[in-house]
N, C-alpha and C positions, 0 to 999 in steps of 0.2 A: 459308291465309293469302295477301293480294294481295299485293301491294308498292302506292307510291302511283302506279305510273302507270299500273295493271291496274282495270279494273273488273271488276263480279262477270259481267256481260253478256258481256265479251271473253274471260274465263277460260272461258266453258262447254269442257266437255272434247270436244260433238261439233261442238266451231265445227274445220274447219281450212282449210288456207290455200288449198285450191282456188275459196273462198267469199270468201277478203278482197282486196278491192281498194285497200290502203293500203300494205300490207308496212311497219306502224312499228315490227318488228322491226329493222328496219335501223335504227332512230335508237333502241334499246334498250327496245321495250315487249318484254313477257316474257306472253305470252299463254296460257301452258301450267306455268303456275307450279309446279303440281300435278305435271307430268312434269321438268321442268326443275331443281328443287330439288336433286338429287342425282347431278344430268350433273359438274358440273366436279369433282365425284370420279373421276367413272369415266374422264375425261381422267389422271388420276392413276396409272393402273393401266396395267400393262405396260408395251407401244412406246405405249398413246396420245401420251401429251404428247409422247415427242421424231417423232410423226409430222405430230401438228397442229403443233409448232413447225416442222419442216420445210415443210411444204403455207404457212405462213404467210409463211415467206423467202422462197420462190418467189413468191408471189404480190405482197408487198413491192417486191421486187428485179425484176419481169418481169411484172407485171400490163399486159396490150394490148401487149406487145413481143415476147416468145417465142411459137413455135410449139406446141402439146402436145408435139410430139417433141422437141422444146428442153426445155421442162416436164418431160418426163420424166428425161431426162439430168440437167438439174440438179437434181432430188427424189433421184434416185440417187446423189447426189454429196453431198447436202446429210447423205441418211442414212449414207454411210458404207459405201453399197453395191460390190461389186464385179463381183456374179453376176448377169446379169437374162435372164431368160427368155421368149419368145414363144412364147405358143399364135395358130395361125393356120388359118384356113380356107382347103384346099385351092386356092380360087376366086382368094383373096387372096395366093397364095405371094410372086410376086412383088413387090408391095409389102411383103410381108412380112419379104424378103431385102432389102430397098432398107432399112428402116425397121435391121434386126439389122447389114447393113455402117455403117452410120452410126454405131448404139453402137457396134459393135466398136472403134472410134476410142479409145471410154473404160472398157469393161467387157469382160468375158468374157461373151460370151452364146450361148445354147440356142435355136434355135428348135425347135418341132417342128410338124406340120400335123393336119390334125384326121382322114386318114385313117391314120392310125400304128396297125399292127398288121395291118391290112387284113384287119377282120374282119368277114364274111357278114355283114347283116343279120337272115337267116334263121337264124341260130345265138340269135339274141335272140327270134324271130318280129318282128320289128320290123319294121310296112309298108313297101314300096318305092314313091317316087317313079312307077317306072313300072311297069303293069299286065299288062308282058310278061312272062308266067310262066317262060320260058326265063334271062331277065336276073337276074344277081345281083349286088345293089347291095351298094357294101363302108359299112358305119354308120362317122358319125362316132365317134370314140375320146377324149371329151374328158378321159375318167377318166385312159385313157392317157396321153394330152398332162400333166396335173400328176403323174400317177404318176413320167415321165420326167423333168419340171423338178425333183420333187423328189428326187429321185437322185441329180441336179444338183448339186444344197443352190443352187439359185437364192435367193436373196434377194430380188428381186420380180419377179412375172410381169407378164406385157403380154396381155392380147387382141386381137387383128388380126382382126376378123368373124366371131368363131364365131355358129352359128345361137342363135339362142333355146332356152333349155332348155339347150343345150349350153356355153353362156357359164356359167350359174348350177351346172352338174355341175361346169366346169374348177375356178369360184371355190370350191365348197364342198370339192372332193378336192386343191386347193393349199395347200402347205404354207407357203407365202410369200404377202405381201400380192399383192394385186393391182388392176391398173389397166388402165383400154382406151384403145387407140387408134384402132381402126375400129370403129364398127358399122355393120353390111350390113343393108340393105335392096334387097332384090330388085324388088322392084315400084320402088320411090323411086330408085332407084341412090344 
């Protein structure tokens, strides 16, 4: 079923938005009617609604004025938070501590770095960066990184540049939401 501002042409389920050059989503067309019909349920369920209402005051209250790091603070404040946690890439430490002394201001916070445990790479067979067979490279630990937040009982995590892959290990083994504040790109800086 459409609604009236949907045609049958717009609704197709393999149109998506990499293809539309109008975005009248933003002035209320509903182009996926088919998937969308049973979303503002699922906002109903669990923290959804009190985290889309939080994400919504922030962005009300501080849209083009705050910093994400400001952003973040105040979504941690909005939810009710007190515990927030940083996974961070070795490379990134110090920003990493610049970003944790800042909240520390308003939360109790964890950081930990992405080599935590400093475990062989070779213990996984996991390739090494470099091809010198004498060198042992220590793998990043992102499993350990949420392992440790959540020990914590952090209430929401932060990422500071973990690599690819290892971003999506920290987020699926975190117990607590989470959100980023860097991503590294090595080629791009």
């Amino acid at each position: 079923m459409l609604d009236n501002k949907t045609t049958k042409e717009e609704a197709r389920p393999d149109k998506d938005c990499s293809a539309c050059r109008s975005q009248l989503c933003y002035k209320g067309r509903d182009c996926y009617p088919e998937v969308n019909q049973e979303i503002l349920e699922r906002y109903r369920e669990g923290d959804s609604l009190k985290l889309a209402r939080a994400s919504a005051c922030i962005e009300a209250a501080h849209y083009m004025k705050a910093t994400r790091l400001e952003e973040i603070k105040y979504f941690a404040r909005e939810m009710g938070y007190t515990r927030l946690g940083i996974a961070a890439c070795i490379g990134l430490v110090s920003e990493a501590q610049a970003i944790a002394e800042y909240l520390k201001r308003d939360f109790e916070v964890f950081l930990i770095i992405c080599k935590h445990g400093g475990i062989p790479k070779k213990q996984l067979s996991l390739p090494q960066i470099s091809q010198d067979e004498g060198r042992e490279e220590i793998m990043c630990n992102p499993i350990g990184q949420a392992e440790y937040l959540n020990q914590h009982q952090t209430e929401l995590n932060i990422i500071c540049g973990l690599c690819i892959g290892h971003d999506i290990l920290f987020t699926q083994n975190s117990s607590a939401p989470v959100t980023t504040i860097i991503v590294k790109d090595r080629v791009l800086g």
